[in-house]
PDB file of N, CA, C and O in Angstrom:
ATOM      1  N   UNK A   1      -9.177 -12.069  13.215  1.00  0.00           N
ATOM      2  CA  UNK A   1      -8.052 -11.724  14.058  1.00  0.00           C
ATOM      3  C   UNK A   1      -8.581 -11.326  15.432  1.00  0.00           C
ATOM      4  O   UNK A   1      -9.220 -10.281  15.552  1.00  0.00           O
ATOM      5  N   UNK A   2      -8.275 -12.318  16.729  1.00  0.00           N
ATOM      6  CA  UNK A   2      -8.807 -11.664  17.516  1.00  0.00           C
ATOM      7  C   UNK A   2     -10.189 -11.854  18.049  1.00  0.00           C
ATOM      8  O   UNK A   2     -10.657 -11.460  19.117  1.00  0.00           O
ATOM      9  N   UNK A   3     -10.735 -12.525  17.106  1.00  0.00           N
ATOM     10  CA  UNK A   3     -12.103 -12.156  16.905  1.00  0.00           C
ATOM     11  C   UNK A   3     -12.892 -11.224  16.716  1.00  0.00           C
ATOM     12  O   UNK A   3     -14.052 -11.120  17.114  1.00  0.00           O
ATOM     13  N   UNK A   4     -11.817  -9.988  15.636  1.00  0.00           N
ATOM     14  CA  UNK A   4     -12.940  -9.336  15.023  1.00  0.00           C
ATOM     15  C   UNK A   4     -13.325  -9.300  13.462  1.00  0.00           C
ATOM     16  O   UNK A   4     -12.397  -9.483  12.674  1.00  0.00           O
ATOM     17  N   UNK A   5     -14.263  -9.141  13.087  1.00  0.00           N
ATOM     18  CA  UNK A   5     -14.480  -9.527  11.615  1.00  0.00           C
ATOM     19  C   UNK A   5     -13.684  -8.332  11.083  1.00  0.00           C
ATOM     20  O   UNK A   5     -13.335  -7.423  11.835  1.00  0.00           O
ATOM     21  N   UNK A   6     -13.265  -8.355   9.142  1.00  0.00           N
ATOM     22  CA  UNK A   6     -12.142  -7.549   8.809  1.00  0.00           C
ATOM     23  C   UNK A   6     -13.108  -6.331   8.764  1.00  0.00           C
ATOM     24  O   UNK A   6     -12.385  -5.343   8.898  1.00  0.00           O
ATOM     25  N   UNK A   7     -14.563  -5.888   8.622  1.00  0.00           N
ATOM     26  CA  UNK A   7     -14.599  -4.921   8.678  1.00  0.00           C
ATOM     27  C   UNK A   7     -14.534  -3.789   9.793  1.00  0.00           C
ATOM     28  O   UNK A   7     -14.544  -2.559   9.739  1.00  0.00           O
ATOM     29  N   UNK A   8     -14.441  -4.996  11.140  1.00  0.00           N
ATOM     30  CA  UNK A   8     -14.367  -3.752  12.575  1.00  0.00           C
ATOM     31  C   UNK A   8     -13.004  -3.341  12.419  1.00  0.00           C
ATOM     32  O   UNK A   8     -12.904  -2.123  12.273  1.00  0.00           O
ATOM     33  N   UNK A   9     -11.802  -4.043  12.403  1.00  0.00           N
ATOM     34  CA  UNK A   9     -10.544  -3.685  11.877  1.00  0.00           C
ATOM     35  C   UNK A   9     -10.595  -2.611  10.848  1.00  0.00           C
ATOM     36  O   UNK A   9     -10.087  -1.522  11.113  1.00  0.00           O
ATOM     37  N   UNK A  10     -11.178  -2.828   9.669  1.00  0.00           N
ATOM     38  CA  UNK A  10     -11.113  -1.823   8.789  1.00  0.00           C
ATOM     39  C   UNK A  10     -11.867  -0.492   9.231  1.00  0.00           C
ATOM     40  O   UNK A  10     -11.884   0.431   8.416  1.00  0.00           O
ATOM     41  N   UNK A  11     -12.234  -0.396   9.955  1.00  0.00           N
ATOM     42  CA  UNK A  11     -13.055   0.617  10.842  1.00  0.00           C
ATOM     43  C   UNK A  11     -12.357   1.457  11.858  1.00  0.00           C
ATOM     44  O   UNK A  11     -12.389   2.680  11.991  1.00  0.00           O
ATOM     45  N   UNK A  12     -11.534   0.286  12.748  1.00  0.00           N
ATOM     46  CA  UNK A  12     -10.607   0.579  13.475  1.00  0.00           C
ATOM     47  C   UNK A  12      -9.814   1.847  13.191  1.00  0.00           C
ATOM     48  O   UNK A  12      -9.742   3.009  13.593  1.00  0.00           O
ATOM     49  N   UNK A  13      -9.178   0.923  12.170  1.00  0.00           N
ATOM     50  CA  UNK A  13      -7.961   1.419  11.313  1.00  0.00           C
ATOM     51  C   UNK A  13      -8.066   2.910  10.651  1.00  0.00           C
ATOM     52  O   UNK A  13      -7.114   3.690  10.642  1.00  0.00           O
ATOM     53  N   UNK A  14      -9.440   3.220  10.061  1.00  0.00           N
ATOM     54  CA  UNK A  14      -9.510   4.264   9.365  1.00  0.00           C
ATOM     55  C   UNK A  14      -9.849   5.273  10.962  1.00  0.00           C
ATOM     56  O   UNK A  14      -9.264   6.293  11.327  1.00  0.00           O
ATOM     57  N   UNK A  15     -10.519   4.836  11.370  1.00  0.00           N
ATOM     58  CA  UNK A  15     -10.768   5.704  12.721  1.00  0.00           C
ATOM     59  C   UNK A  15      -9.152   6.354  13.198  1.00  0.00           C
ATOM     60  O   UNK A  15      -8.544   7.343  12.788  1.00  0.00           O
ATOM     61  N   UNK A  16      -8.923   5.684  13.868  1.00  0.00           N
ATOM     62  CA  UNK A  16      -7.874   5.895  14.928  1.00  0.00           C
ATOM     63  C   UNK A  16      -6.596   5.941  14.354  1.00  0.00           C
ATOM     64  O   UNK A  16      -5.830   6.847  14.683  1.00  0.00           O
ATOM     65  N   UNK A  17      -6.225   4.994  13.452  1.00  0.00           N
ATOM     66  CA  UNK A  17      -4.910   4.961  12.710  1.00  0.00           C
ATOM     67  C   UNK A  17      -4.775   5.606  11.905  1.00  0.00           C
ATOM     68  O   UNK A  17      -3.632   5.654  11.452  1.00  0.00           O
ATOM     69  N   UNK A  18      -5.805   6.441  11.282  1.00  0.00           N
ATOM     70  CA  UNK A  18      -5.505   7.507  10.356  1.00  0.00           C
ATOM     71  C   UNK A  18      -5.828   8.920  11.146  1.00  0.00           C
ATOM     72  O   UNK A  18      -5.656  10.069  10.740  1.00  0.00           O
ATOM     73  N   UNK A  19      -6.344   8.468  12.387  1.00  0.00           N
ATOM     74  CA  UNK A  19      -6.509   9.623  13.629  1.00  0.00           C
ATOM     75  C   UNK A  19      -4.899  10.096  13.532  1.00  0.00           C
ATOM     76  O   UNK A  19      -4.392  10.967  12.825  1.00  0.00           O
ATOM     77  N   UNK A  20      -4.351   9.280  14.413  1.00  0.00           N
ATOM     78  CA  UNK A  20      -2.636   8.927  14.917  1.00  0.00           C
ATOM     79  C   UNK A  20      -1.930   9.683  14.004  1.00  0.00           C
ATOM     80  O   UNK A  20      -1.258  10.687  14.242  1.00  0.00           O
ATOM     81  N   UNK A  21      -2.204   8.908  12.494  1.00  0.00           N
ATOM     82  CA  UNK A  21      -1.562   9.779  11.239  1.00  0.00           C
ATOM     83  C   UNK A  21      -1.674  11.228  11.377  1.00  0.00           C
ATOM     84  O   UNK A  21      -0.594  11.818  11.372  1.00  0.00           O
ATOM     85  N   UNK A  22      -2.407  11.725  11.463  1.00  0.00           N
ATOM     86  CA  UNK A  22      -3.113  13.269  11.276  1.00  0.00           C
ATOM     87  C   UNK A  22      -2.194  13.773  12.251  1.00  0.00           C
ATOM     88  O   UNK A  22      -1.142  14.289  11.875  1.00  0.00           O
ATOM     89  N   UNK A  23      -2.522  13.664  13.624  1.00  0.00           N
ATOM     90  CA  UNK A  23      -1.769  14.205  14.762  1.00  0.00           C
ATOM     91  C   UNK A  23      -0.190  14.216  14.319  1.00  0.00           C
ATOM     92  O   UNK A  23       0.309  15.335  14.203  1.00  0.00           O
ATOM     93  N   UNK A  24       0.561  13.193  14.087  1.00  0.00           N
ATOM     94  CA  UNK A  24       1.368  13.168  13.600  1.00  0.00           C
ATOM     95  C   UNK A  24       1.830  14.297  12.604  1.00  0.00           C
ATOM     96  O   UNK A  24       2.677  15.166  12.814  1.00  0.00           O
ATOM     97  N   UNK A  25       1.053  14.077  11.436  1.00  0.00           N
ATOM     98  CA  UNK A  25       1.164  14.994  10.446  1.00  0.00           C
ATOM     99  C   UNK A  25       1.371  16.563  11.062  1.00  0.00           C
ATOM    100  O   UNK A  25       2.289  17.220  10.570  1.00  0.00           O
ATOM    101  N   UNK A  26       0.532  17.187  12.136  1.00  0.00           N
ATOM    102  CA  UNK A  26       0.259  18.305  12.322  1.00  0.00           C
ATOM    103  C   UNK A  26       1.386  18.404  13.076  1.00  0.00           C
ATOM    104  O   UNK A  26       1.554  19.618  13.193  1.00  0.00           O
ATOM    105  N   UNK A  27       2.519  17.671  13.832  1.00  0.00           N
ATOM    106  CA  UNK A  27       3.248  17.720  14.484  1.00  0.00           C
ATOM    107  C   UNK A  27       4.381  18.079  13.477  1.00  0.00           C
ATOM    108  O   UNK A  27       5.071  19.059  13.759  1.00  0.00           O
ATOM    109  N   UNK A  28       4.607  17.488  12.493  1.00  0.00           N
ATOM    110  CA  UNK A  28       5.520  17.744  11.298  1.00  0.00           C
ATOM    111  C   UNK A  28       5.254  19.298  10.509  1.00  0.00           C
ATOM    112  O   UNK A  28       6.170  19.862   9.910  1.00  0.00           O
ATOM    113  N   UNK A  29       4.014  19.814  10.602  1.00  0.00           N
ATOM    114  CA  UNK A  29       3.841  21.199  10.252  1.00  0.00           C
ATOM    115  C   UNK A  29       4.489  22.004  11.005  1.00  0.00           C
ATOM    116  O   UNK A  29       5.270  22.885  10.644  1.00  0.00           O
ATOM    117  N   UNK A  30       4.073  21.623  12.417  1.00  0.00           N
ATOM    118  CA  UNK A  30       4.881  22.291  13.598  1.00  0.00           C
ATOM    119  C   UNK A  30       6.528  22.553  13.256  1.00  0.00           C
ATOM    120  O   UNK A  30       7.062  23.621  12.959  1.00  0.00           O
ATOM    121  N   UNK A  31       7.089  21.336  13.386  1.00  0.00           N
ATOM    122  CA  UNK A  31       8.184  21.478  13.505  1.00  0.00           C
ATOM    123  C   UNK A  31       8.832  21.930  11.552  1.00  0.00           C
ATOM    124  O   UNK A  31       9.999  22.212  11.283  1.00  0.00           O
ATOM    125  N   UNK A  32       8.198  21.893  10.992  1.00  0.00           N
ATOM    126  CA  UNK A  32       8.660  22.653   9.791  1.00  0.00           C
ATOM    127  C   UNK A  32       8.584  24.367  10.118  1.00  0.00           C
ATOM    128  O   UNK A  32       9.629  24.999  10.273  1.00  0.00           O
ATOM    129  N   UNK A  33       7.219  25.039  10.203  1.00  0.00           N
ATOM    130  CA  UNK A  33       7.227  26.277  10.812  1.00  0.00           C
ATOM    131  C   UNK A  33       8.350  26.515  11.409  1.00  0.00           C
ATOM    132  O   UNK A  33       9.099  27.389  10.970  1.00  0.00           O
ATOM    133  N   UNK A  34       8.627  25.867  12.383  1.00  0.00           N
ATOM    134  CA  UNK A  34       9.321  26.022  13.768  1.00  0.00           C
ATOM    135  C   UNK A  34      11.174  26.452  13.213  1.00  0.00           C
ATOM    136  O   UNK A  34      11.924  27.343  13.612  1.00  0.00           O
ATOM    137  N   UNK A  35      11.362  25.439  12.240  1.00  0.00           N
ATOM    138  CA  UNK A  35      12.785  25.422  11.849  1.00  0.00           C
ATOM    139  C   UNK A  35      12.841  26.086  10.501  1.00  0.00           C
ATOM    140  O   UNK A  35      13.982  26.009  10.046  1.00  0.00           O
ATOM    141  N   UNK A  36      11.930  26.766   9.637  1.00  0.00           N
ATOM    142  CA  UNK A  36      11.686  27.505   8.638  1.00  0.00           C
ATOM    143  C   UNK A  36      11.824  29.546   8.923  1.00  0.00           C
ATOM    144  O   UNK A  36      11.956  30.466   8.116  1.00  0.00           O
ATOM    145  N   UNK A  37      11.665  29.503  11.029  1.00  0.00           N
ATOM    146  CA  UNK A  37      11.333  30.421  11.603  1.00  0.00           C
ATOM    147  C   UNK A  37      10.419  31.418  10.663  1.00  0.00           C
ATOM    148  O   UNK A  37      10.768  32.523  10.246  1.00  0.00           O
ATOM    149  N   UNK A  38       9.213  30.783  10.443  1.00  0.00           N
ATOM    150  CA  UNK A  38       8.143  31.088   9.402  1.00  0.00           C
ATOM    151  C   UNK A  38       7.263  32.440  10.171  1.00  0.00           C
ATOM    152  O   UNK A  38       6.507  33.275   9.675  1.00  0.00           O
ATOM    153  N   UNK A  39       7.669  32.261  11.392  1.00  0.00           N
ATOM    154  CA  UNK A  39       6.656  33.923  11.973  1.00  0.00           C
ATOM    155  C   UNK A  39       5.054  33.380  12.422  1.00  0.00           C
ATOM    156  O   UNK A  39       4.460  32.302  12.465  1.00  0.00           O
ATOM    157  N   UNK A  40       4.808  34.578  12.670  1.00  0.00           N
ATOM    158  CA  UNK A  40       3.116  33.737  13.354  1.00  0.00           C
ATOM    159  C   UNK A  40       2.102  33.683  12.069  1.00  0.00           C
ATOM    160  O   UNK A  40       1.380  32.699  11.906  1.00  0.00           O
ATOM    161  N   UNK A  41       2.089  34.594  11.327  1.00  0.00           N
ATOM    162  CA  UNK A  41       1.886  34.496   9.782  1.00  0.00           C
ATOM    163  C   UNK A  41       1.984  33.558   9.719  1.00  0.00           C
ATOM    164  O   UNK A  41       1.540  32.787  10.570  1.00  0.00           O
ATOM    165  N   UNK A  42       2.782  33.104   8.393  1.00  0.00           N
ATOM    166  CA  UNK A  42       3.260  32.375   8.010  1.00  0.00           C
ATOM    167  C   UNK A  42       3.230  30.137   8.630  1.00  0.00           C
ATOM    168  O   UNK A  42       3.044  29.048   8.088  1.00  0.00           O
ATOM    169  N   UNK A  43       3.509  30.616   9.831  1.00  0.00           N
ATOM    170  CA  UNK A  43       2.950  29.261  10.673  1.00  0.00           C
ATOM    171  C   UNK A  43       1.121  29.263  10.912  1.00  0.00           C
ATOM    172  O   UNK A  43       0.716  28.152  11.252  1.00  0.00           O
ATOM    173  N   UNK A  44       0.374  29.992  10.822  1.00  0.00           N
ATOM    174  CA  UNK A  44      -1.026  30.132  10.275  1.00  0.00           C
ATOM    175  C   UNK A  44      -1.162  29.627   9.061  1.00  0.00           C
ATOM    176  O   UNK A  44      -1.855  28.623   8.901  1.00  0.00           O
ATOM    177  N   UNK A  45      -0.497  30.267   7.960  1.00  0.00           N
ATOM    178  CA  UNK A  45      -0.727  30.064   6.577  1.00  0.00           C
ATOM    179  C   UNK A  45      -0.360  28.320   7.060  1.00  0.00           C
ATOM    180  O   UNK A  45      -1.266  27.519   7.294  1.00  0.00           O
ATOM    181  N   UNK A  46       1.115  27.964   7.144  1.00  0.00           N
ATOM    182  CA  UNK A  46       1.201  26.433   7.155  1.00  0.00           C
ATOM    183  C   UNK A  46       0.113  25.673   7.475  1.00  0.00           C
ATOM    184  O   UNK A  46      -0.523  25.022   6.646  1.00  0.00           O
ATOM    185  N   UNK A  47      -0.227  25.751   9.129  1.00  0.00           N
ATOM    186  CA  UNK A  47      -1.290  25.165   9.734  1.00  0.00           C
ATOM    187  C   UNK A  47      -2.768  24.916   8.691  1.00  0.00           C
ATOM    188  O   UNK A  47      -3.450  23.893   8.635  1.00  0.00           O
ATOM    189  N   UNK A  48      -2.952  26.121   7.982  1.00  0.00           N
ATOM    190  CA  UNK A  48      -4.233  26.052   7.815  1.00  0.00           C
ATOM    191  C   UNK A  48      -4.417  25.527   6.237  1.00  0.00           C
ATOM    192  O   UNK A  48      -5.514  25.240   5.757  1.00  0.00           O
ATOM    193  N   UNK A  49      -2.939  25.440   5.400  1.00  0.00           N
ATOM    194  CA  UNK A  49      -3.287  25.576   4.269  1.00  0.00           C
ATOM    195  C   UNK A  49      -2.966  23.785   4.175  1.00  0.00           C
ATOM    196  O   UNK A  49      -3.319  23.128   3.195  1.00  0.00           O
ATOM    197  N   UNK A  50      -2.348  23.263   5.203  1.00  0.00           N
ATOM    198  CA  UNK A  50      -1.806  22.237   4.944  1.00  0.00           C
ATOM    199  C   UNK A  50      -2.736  20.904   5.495  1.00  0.00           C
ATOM    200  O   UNK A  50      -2.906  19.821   4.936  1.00  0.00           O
ATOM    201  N   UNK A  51      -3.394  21.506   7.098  1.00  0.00           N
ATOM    202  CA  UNK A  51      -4.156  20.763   7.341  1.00  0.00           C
ATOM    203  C   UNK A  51      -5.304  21.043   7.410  1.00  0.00           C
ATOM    204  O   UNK A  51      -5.870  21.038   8.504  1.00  0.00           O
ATOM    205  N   UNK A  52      -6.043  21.407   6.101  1.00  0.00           N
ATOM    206  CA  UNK A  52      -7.084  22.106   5.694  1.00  0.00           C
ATOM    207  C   UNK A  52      -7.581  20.799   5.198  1.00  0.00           C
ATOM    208  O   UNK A  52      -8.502  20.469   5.946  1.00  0.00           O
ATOM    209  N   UNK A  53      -7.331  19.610   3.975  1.00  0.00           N
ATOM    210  CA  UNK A  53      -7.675  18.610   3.592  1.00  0.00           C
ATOM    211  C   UNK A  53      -8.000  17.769   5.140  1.00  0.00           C
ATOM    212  O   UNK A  53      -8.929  16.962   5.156  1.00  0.00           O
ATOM    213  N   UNK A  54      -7.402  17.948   6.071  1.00  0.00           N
ATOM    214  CA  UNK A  54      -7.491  16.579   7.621  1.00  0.00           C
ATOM    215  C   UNK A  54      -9.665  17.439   7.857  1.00  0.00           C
ATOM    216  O   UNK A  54     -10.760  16.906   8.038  1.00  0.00           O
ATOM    217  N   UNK A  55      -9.310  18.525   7.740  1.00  0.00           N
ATOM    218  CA  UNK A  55     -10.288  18.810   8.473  1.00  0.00           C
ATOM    219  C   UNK A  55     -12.194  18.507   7.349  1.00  0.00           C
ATOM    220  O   UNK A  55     -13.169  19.229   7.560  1.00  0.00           O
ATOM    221  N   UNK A  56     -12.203  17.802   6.715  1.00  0.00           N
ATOM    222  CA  UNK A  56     -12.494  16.984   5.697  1.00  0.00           C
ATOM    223  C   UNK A  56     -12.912  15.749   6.178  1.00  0.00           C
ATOM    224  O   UNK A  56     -14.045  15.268   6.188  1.00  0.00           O
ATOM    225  N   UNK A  57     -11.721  15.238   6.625  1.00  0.00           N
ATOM    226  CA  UNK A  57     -12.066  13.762   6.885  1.00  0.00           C
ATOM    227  C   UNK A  57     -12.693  13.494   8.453  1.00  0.00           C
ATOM    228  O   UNK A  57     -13.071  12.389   8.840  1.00  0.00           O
ATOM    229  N   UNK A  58     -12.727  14.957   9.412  1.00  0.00           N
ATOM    230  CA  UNK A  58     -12.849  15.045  10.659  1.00  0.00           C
ATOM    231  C   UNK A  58     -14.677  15.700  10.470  1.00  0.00           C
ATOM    232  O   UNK A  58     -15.469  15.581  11.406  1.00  0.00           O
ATOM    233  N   UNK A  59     -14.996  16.222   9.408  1.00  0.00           N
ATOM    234  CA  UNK A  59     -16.246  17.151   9.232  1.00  0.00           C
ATOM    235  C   UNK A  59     -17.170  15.398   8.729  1.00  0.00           C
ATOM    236  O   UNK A  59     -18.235  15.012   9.212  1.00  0.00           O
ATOM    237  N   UNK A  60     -16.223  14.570   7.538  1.00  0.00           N
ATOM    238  CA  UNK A  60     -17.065  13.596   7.382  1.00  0.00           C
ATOM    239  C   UNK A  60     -17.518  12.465   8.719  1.00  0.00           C
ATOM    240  O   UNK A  60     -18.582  11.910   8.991  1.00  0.00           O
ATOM    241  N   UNK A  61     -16.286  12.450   9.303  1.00  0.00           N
ATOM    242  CA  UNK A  61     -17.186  11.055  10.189  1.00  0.00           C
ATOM    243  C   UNK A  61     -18.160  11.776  11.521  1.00  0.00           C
ATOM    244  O   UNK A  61     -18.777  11.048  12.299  1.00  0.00           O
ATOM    245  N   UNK A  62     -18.180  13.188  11.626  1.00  0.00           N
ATOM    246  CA  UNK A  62     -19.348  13.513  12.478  1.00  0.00           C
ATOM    247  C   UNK A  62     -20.210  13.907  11.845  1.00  0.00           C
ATOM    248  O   UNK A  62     -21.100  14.146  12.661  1.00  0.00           O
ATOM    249  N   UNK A  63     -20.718  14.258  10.424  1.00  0.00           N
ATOM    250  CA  UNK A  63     -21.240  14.200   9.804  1.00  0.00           C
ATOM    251  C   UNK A  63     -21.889  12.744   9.988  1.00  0.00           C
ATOM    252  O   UNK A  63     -23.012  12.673  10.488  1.00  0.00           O
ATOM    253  N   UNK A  64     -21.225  11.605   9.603  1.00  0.00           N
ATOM    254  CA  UNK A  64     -21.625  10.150   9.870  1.00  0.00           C
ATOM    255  C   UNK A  64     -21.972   9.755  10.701  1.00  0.00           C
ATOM    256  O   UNK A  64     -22.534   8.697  10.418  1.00  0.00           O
ATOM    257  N   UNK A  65     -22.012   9.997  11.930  1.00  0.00           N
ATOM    258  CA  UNK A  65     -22.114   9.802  13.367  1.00  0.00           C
ATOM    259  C   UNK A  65     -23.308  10.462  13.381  1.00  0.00           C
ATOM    260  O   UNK A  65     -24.215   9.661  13.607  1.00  0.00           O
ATOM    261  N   UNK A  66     -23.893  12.152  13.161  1.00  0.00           N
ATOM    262  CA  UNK A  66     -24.737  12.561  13.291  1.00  0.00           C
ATOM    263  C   UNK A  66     -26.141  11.762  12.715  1.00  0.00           C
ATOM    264  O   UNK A  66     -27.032  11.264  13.402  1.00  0.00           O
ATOM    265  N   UNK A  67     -26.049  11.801  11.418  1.00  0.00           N
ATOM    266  CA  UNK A  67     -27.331  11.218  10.652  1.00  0.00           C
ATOM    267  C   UNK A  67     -27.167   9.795  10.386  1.00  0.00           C
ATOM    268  O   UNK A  67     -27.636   9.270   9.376  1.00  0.00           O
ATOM    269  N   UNK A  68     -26.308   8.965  11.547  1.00  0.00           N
ATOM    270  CA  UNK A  68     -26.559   7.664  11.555  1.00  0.00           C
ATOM    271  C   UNK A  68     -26.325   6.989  10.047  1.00  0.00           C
ATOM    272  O   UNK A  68     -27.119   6.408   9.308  1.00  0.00           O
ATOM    273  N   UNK A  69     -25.346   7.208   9.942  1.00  0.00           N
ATOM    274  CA  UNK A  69     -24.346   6.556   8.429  1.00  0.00           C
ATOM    275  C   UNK A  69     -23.808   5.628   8.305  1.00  0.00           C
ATOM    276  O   UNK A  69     -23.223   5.390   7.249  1.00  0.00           O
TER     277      UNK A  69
END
């Protein structure tokens, strides 16, 4: 496609398009807090308990990046 082979796409994709996802996602925490009027508590607890798994997939690819993976 394009001329790129399927694994730069598949590379792409997990990069950036599951980047996009995330941001997204954290935007939907937001606005749950937000309309839950969850308090500063409570919108902590959300933030951290929810996008606690993103920060995983953000520790692995600099992890990967670092020791050339």
């Amino acid at each position: 496609m394009f001329g790129f082979t399927e694994e730069q796409v598949a590379e792409w994709g997990m990069t950036f398009g599951l980047g996009a996802f995330m941001l997204y996602m954290l935007f939907i925490i937001g606005e749950l807090a937000y309309r839950s009027k969850a308090g500063k508590v409570g919108t902590f607890a959300l933030f951290f308990v929810l996008a606690f798994g993103m920060l995983g997939f953000v520790a692995k690819a600099i992890i990967q990046k670092l020791w050339g993976i």
